[in-house]
N, CA, C and O of each residue as an XYZ file, in Angstrom:
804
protein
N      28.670    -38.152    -53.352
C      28.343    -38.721    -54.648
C      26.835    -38.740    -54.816
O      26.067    -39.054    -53.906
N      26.535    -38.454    -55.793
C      25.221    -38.721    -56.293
C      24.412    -40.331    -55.619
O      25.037    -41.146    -54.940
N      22.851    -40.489    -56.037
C      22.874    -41.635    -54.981
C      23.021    -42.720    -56.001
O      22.516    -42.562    -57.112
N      23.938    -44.243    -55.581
C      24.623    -45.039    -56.117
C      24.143    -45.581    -57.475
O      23.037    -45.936    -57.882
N      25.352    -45.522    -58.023
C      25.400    -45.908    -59.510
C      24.724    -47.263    -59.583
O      25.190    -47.579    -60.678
N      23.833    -48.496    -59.175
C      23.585    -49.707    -60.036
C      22.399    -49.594    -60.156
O      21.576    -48.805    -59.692
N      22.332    -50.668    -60.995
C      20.930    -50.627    -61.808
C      20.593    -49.346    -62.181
O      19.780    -48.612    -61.621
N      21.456    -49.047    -63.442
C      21.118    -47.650    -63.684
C      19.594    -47.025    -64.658
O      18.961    -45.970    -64.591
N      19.434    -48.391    -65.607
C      18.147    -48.154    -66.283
C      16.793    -48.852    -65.759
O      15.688    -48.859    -66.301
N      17.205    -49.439    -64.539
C      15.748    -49.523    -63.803
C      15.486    -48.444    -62.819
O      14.383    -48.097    -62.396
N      16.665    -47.956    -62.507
C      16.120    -46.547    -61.550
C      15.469    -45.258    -62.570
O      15.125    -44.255    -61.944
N      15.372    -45.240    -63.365
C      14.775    -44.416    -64.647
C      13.492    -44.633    -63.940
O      12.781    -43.669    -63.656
N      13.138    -45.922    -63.623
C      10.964    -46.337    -63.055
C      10.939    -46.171    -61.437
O       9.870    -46.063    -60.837
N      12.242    -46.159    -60.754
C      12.434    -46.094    -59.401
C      13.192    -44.739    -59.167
O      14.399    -44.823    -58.940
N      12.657    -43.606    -59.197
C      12.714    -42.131    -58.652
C      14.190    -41.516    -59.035
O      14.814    -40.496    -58.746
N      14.438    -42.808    -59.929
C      15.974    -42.325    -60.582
C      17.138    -42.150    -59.292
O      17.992    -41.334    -58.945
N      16.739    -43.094    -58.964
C      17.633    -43.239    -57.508
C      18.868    -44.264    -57.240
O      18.601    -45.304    -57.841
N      19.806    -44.345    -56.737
C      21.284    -45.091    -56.955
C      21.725    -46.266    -58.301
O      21.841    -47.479    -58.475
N      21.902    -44.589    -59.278
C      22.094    -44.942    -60.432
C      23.727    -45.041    -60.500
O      24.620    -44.350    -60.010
N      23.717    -46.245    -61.351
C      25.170    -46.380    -61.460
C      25.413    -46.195    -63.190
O      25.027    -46.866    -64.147
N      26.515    -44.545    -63.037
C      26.670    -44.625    -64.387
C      28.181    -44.450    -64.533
O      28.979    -43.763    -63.895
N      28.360    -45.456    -65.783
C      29.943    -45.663    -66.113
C      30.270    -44.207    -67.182
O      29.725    -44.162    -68.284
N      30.999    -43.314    -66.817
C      31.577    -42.914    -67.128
C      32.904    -42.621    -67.581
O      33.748    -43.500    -67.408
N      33.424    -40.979    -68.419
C      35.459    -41.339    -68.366
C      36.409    -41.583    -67.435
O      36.612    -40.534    -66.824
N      37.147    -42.536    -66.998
C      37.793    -43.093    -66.427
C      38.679    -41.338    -65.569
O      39.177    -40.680    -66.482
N      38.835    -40.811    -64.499
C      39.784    -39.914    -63.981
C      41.192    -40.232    -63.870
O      41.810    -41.120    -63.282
N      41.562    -39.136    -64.690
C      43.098    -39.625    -64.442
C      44.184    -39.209    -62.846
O      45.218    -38.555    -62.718
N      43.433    -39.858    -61.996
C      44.244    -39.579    -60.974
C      44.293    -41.054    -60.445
O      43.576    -42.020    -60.705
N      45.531    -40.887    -59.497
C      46.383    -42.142    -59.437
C      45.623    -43.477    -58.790
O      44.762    -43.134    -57.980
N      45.741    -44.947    -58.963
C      44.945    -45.309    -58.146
C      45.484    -45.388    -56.410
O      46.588    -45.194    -55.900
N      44.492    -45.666    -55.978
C      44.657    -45.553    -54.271
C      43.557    -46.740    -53.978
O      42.573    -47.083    -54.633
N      44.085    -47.223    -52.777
C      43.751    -48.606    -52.135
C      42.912    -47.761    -51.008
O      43.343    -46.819    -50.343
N      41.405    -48.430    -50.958
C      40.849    -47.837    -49.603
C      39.562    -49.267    -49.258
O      38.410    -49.186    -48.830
N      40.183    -50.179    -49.566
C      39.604    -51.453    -49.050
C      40.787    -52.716    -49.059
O      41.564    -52.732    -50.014
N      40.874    -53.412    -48.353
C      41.762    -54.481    -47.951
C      41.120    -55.732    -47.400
O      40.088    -55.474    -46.779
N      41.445    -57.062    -47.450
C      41.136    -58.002    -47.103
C      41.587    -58.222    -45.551
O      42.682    -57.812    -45.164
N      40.846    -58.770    -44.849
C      40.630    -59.598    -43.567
C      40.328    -60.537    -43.513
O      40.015    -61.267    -44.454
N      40.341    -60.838    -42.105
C      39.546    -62.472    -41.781
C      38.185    -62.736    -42.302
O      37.370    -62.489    -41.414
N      37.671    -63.106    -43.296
C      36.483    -63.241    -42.907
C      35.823    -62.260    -44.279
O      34.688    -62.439    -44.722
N      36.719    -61.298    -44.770
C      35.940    -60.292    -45.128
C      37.270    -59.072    -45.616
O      38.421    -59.348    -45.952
N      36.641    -57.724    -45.509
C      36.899    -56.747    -45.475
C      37.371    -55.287    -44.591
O      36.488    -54.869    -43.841
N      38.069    -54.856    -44.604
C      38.575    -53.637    -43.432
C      38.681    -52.053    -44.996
O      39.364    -51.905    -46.010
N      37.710    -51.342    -44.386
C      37.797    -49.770    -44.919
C      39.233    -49.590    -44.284
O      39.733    -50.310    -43.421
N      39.975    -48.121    -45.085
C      41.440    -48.025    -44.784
C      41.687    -46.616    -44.934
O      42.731    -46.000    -44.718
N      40.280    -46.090    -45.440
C      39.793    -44.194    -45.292
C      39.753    -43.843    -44.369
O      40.364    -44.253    -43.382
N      38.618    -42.524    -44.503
C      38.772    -41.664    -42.939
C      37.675    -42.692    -42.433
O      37.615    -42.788    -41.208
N      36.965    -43.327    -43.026
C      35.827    -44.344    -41.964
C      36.735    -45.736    -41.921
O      37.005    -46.290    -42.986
N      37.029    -46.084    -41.121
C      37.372    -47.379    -40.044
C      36.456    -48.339    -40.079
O      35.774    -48.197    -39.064
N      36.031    -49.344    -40.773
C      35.065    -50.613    -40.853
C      35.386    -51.604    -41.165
O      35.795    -51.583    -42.326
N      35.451    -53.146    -40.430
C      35.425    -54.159    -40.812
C      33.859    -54.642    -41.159
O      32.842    -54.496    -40.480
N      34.061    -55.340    -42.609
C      32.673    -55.947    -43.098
C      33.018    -57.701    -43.284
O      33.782    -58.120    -44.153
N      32.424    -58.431    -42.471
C      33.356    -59.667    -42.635
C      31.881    -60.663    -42.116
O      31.075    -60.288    -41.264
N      31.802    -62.207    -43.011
C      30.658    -62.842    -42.593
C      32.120    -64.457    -42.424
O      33.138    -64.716    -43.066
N      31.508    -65.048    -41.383
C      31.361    -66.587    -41.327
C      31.039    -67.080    -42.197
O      31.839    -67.987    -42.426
N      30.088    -67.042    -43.088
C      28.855    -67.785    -44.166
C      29.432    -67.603    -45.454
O      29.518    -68.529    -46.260
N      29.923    -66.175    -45.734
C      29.902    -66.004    -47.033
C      31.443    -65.671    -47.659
O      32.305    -65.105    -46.986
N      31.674    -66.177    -49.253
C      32.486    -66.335    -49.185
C      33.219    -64.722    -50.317
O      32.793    -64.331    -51.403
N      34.260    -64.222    -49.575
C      34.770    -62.893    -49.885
C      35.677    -62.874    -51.127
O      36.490    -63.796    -51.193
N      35.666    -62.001    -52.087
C      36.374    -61.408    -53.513
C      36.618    -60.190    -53.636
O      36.057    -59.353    -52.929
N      37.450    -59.901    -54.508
C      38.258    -58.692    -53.901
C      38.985    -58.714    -53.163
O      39.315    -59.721    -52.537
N      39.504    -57.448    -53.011
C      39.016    -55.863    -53.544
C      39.707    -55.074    -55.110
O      40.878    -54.710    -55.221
N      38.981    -54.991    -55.848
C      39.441    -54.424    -57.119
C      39.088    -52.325    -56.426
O      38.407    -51.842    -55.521
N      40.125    -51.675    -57.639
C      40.778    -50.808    -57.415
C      40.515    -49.883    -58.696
O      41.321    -50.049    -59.611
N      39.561    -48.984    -58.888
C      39.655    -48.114    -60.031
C      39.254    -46.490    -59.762
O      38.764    -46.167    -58.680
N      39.470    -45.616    -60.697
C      38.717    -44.389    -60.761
C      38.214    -44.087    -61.228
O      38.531    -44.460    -62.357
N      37.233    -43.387    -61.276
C      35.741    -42.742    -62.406
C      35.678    -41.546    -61.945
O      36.227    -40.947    -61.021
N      34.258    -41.072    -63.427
C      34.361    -39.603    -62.574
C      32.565    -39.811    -62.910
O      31.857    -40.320    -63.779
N      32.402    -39.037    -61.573
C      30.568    -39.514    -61.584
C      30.593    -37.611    -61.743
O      31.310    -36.937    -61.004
N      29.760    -37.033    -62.736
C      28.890    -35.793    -63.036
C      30.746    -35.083    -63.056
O      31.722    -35.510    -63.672
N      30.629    -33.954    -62.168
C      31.611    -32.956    -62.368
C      33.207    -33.599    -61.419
O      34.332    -33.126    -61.578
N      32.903    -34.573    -60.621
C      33.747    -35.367    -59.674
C      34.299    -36.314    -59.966
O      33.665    -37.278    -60.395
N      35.624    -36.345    -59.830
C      36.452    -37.925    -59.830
C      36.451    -38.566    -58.336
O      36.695    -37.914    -57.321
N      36.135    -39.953    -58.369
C      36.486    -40.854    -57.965
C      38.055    -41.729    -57.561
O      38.897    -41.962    -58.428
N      38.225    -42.143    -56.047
C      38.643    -42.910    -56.382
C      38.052    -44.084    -55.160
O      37.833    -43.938    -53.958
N      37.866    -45.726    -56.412
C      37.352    -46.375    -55.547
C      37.779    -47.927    -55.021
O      38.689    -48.606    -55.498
N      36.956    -48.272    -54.007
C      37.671    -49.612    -53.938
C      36.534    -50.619    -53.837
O      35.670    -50.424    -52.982
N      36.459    -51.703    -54.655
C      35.515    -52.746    -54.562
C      35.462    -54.281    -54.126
O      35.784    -55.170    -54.915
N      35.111    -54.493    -53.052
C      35.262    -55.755    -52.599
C      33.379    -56.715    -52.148
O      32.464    -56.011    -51.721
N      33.220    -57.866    -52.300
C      32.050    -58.282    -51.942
C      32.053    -59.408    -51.442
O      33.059    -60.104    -51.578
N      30.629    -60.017    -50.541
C      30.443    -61.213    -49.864
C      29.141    -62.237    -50.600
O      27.917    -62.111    -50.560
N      29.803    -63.013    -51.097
C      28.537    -64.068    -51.801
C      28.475    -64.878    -51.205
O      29.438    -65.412    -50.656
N      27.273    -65.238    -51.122
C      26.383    -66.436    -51.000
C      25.398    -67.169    -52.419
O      25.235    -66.560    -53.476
N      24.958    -68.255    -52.201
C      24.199    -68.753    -53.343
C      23.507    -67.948    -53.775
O      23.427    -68.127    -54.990
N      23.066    -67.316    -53.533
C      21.398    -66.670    -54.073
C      21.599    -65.117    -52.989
O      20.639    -64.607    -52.411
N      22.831    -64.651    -52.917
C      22.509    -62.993    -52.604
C      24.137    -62.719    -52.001
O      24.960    -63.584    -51.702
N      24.260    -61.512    -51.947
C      25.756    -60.874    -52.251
C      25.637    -59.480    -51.324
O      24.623    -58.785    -51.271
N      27.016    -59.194    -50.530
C      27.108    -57.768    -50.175
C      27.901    -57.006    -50.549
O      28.994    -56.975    -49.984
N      27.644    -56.222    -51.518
C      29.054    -55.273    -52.007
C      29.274    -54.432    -51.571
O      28.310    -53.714    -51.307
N      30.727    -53.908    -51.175
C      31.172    -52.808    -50.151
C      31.822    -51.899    -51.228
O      32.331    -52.423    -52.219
N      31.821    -50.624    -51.073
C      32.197    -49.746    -51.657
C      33.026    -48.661    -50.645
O      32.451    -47.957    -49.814
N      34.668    -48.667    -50.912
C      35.099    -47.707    -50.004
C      35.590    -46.782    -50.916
O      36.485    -47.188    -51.658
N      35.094    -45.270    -51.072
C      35.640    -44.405    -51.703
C      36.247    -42.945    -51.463
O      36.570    -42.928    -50.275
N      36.517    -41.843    -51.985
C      37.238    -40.918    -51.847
C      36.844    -40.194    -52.960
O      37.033    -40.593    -54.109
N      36.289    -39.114    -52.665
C      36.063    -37.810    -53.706
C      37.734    -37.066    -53.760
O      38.390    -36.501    -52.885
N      38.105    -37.462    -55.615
C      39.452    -37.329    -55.162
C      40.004    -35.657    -55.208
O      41.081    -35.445    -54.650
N      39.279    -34.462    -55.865
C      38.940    -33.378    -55.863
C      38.667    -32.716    -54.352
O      38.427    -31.526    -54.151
N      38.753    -33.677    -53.420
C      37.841    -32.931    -52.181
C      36.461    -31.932    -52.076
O      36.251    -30.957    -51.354
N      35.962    -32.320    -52.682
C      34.300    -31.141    -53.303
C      33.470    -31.518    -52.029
O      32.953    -30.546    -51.478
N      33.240    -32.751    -51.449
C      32.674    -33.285    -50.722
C      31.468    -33.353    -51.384
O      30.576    -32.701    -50.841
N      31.091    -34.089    -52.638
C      30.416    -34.796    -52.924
C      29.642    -35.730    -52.440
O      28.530    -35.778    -52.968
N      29.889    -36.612    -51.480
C      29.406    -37.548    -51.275
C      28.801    -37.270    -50.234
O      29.165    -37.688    -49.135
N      27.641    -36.414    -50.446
C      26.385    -35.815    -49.254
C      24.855    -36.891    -49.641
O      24.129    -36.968    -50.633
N      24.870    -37.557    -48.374
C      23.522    -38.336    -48.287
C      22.486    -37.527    -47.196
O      21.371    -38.042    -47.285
N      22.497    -36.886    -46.615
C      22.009    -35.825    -45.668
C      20.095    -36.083    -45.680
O      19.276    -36.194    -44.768
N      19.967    -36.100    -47.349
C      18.469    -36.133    -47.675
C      17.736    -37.377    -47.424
O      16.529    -37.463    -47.197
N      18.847    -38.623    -47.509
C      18.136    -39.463    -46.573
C      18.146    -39.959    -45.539
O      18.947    -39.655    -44.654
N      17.101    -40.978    -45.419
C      16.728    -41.438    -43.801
C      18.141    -41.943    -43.256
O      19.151    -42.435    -43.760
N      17.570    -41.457    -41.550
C      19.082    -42.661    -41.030
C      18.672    -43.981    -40.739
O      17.476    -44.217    -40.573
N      19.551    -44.894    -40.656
C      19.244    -46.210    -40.660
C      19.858    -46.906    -39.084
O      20.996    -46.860    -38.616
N      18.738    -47.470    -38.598
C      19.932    -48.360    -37.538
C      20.906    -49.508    -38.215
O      21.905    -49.621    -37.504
N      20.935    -50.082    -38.946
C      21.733    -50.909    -39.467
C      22.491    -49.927    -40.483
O      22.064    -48.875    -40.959
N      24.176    -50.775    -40.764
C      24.660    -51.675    -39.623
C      24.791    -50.266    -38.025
O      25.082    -50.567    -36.867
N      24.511    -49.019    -38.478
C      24.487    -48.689    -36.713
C      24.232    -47.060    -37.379
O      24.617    -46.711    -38.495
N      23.724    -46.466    -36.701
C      23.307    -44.975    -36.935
C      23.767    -43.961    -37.378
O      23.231    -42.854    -37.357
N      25.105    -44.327    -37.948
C      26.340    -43.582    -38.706
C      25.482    -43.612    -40.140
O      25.399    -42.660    -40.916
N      24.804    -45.047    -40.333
C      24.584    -44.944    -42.310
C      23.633    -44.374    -41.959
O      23.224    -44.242    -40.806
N      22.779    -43.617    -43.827
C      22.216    -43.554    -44.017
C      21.309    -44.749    -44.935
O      21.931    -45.777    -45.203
N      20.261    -44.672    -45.288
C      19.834    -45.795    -46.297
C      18.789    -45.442    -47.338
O      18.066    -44.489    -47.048
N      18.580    -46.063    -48.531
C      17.980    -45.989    -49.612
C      16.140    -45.801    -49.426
O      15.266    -45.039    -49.840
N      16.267    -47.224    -48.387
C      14.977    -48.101    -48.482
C      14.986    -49.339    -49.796
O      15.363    -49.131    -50.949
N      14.485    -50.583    -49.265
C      14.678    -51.263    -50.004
C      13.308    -51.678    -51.060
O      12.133    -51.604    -50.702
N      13.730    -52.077    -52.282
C      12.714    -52.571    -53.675
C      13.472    -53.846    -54.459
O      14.570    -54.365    -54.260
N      12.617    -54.074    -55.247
C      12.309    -54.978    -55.886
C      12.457    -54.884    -57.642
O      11.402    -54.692    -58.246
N      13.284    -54.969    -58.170
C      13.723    -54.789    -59.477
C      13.764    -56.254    -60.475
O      13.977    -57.336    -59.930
N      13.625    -56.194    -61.399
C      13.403    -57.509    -62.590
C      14.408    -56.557    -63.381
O      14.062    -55.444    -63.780
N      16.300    -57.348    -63.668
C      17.041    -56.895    -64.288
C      17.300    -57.801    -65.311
O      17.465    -59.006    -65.120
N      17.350    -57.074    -66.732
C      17.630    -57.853    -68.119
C      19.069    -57.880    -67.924
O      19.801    -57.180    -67.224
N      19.345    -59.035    -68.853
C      21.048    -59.362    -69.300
C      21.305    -57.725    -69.828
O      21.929    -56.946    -69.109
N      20.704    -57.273    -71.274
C      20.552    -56.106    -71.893
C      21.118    -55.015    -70.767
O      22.240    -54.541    -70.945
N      20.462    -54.686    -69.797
C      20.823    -53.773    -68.777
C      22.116    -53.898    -68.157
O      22.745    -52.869    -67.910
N      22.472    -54.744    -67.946
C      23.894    -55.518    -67.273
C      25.300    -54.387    -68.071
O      26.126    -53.645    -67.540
N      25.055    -54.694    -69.366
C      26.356    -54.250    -70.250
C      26.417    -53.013    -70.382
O      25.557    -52.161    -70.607
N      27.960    -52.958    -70.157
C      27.966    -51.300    -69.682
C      28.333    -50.819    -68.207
O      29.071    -49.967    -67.712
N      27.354    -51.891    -67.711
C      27.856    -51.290    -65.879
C      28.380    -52.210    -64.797
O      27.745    -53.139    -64.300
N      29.630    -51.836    -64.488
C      30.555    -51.940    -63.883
C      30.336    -52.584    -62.699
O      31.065    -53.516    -62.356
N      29.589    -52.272    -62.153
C      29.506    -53.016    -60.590
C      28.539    -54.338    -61.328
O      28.817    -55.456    -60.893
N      27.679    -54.281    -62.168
C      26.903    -55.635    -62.049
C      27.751    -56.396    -62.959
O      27.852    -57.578    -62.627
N      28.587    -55.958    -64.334
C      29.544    -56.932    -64.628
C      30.309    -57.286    -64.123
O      30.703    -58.377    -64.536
N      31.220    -56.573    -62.678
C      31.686    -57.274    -61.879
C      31.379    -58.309    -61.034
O      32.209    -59.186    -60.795
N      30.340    -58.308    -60.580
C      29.273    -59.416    -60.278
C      29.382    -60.465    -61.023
O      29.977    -61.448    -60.582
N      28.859    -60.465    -62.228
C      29.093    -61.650    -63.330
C      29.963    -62.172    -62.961
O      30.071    -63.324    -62.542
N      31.010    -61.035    -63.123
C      32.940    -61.633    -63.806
C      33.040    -62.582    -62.344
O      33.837    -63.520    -62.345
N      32.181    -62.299    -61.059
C      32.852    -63.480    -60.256
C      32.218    -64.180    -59.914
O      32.518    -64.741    -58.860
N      30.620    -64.653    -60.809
C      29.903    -65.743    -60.630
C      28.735    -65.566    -59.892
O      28.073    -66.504    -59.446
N      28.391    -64.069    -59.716
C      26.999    -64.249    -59.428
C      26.334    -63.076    -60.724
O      26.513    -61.915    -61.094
N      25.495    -64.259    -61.061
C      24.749    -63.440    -62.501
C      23.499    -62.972    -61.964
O      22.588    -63.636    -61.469
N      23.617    -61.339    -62.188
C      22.632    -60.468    -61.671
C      21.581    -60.207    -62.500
O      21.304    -59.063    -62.861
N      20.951    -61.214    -62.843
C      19.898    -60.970    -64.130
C      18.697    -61.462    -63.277
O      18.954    -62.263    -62.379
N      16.873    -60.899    -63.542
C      15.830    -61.012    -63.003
C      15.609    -60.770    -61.911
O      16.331    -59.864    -61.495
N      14.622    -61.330    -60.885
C      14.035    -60.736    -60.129
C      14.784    -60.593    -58.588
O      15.196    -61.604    -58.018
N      14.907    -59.299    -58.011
C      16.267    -59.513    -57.070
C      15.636    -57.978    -55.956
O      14.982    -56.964    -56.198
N      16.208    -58.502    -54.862
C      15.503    -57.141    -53.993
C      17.090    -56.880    -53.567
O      18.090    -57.558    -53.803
N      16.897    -55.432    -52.733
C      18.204    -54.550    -52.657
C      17.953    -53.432    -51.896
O      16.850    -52.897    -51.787
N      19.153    -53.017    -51.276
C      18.966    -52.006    -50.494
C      20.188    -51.497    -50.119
O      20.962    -52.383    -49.755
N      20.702    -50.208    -50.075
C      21.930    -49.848    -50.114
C      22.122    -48.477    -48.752
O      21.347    -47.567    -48.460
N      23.229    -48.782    -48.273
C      23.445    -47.872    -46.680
C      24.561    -47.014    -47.245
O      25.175    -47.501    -48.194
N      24.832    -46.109    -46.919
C      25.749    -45.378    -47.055
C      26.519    -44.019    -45.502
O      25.888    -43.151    -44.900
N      27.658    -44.321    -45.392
C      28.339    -43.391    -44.375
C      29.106    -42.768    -45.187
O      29.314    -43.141    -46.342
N      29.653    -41.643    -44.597
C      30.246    -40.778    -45.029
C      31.296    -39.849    -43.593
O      30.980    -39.770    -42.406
N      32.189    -39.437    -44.079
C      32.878    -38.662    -43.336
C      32.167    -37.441    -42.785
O      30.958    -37.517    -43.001
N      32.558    -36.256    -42.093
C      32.078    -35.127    -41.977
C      32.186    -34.224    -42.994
O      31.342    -33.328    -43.015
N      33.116    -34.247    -43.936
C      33.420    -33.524    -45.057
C      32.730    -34.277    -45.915
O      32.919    -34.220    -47.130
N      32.099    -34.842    -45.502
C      31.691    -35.430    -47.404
C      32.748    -36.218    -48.411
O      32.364    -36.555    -49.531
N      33.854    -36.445    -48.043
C      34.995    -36.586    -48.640
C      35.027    -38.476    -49.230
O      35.170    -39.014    -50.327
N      34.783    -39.037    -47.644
C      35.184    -40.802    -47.906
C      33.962    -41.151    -47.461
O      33.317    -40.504    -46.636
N      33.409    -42.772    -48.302
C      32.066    -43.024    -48.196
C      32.620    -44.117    -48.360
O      33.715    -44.428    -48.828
N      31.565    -44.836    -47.829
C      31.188    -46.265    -47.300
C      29.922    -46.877    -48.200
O      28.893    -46.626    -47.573
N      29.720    -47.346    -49.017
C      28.032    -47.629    -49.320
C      28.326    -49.441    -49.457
O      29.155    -50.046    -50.137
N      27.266    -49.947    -48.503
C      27.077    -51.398    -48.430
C      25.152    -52.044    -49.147
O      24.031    -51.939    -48.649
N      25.519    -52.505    -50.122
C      24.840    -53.240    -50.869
C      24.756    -54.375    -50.617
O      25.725    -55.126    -50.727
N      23.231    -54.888    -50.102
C      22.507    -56.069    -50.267
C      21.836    -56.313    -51.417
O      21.228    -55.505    -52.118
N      21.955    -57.242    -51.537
C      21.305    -58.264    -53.002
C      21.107    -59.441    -52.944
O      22.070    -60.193    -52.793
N      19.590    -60.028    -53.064
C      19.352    -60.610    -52.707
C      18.625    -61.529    -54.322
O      18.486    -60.692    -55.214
N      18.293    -62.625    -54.673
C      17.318    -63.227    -55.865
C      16.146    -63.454    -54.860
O      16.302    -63.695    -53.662
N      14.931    -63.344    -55.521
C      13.779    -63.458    -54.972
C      12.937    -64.130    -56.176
O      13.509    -63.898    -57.241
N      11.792    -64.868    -56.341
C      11.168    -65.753    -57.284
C      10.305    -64.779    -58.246
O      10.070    -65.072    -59.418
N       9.866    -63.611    -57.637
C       9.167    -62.750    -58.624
C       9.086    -61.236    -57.845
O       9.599    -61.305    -56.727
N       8.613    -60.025    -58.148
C       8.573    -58.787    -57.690
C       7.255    -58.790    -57.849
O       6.726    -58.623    -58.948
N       6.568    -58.994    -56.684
C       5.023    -58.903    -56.685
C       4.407    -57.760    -55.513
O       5.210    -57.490    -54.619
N       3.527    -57.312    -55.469
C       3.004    -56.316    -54.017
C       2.964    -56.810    -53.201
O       2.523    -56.219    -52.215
N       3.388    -58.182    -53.076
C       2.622    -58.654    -51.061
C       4.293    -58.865    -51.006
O       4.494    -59.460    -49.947
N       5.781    -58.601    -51.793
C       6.583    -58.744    -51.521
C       7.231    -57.988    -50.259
O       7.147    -56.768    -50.111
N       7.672    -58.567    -49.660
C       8.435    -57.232    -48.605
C      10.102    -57.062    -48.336
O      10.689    -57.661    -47.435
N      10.645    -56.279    -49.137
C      11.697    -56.796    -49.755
C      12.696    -56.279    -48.562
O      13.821    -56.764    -48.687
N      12.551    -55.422    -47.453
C      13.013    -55.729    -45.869
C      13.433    -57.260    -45.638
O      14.575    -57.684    -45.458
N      12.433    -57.865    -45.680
C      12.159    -59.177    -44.743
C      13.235    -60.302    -45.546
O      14.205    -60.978    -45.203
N      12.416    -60.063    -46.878
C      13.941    -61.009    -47.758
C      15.558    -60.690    -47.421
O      16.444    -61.543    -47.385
N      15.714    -59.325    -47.194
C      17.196    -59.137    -47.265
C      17.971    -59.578    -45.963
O      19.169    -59.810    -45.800
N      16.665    -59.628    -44.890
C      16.875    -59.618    -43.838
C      18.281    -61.027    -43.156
O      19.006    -60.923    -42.167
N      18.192    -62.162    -44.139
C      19.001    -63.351    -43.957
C      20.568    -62.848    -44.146
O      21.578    -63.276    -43.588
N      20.390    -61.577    -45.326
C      21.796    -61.106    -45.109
C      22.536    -60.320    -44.520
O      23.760    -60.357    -44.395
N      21.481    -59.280    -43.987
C      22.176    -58.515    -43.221
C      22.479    -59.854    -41.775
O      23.613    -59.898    -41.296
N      21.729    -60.520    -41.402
C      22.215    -61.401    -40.135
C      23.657    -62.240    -40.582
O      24.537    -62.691    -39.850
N      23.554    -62.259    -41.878
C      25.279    -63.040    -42.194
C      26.809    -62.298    -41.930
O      27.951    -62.753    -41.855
N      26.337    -61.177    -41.849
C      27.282    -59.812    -41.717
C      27.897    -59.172    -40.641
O      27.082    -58.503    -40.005
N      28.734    -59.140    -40.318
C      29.213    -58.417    -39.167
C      29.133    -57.167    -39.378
O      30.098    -57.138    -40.141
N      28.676    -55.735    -39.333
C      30.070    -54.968    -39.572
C      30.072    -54.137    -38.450
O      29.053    -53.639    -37.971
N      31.501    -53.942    -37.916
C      32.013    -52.913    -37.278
C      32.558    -51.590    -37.303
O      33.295    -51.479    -38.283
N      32.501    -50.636    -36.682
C      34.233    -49.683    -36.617
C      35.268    -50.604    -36.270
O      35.237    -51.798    -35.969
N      36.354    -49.627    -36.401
C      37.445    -50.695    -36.105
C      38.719    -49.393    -36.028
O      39.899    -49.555    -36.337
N      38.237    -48.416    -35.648
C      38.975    -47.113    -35.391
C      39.472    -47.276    -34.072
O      40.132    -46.379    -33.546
């Protein structure tokens, strides 16, 4: 997949990078590739992951398809909130088999372990205005965390060998303003420590 659909009109000022755009719905069937656990979440694709915190409290998993550029989707959405920052898991399936979902161009990440790749994390100031329309941050809303103003983020992504099933885990965090001495690593840093995640293959 292209790199991730949110915050789609602030990545327009940020290298146009994990833009989330709602597109026509694919008409292929839905399919379950996230499930609830203890704690959390279990992937149910070709990647094997439990995402599960002590701290925070779990919603989901909702179940839809899209089609991002020439590719349908099919996906599964589940997340971990806390007061003031959230992890959304994304388990999906290029349902075409194209193997779309090539992250190759970016860095690898040790967290959560050398399988993801990652974004690098920034610092965004999001309007209500921006919100409508896209899917992952009105889902957010719809379960009580309102993703409006100043918020840092950073998104990992695995993938199969084919390119086929992807994993992308989103931190989000509120922060008081997006200034230069910010270091928006260090902020997120409280959530990735809330987080477990494993294989579980």
């Amino acid at each position: 997949m292209t790199q991730r659909r949110l915050f789609k009109n602030c990545f327009v000022l940020f290298a146009a990078s994990l833009v989330l755009t709602l597109l026509s719905t694919a008409a292929y069937a839905e399919t379950t590739h996230l499930v609830t656990t203890d704690g959390g979440f279990k992937t149910t694709h070709g990647l094997t992951y439990t995402i599960t915190s002590g701290e925070m409290v779990a919603k989901g998993p909702e179940h839809r398809t899209d089609q991002f550029g020439d590719n349908p989707y099919e996906i599964s959405l589940g997340a971990l909130f806390s007061d003031d920052g959230v992890v959304m898991v994304h388990a999906e399936r290029v349902a075409n088999q194209s193997g779309a979902s090539n992250y190759q161009d970016l860095a690898r990440s040790k967290w959560p372990d050398d399988s993801f790749r990652f974004s690098g994390a920034t610092c965004i100031d999001v309007s209500a205005a921006e919100i409508e329309g896209e899917h992952d941050l009105e889902w957010l809303r719809d379960n009580g965390f309102e993703p409006t103003g100043p918020m840092v983020f950073v998104q990992y992504y695995a993938t199969t060998n084919d390119f086929n099933d992807e994993i992308v885990i989103t931190l989000l965090a509120r922060v008081d303003a997006c200034t230069p001495e910010l270091e928006p690593s260090e902020k997120l840093a409280p959530l990735r420590d809330s987080v477990v995640v494993k294989r579980a293959d």
